[in-house]
N, C-alpha and C positions, 0 to 999 in steps of 0.2 A: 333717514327717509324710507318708509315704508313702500311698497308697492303692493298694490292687491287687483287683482282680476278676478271678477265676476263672468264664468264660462255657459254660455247658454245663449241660445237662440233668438231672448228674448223675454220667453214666457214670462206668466204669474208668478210661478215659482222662483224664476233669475230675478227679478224684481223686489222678490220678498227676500231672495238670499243681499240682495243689494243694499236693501231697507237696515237690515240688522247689522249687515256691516259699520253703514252711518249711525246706526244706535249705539254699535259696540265701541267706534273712534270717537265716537262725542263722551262715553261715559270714562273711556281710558283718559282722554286729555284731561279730564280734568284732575286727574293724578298727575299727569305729565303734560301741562302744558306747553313744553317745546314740542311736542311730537308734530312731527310733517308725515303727511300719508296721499298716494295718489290713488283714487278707485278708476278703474276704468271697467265698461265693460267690454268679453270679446262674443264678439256672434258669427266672426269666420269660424266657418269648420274646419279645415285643414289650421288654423293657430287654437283649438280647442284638441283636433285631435293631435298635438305638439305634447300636451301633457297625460300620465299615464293616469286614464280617466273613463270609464264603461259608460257612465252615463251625468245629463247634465240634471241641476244645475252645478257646477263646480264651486269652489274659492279657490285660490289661487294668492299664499303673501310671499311676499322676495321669493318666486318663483316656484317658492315649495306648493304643491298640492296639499292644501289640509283639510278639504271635503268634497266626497262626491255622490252624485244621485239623492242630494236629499236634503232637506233645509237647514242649518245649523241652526242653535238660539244664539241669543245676543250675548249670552254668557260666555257659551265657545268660543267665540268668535273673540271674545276679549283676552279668552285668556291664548289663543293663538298669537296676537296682537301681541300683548305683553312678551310672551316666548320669543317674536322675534325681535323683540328689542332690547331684549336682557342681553 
């Protein structure tokens, strides 16, 4: 079971970082159909500044920080996905 958090405010940008993520778990399952994945988003500040992170939007999978300040593509994002389920 995956965990991922989307750190940010809110904004366009947390949104689009959000977007791709669901692009990137839809394109992954269908390689690995068992895969389980939670997205949430965080918009508290004090649980955004929790992770070591200058600026948002963040991601966030099983806990590890894998981007910040700036929008991943769908490709990153998969192959982070994939890493942590290897």
């Amino acid at each position: 079971m995956l965990t991922i958090k989307v750190l940010g405010p809110g904004c366009s940008n947390c949104q689009r970082v959000e977007g791709h993520t669901l692009a990137a778990l839809e394109a992954v399952a269908e390689d690995m159909p068992d895969l389980e994945a939670t997205v949430m988003h965080v918009t508290e500040r004090d649980k955004i500044m929790a992770y070591p992170i200058m600026a948002t939007p963040g991601l966030v999978i099983n806990e590890k920080l894998v981007s910040g300040g700036r929008i991943p593509s769908v490709d990153e994002i998969k192959g982070w996905i994939r890493e942590a389920v290897a």
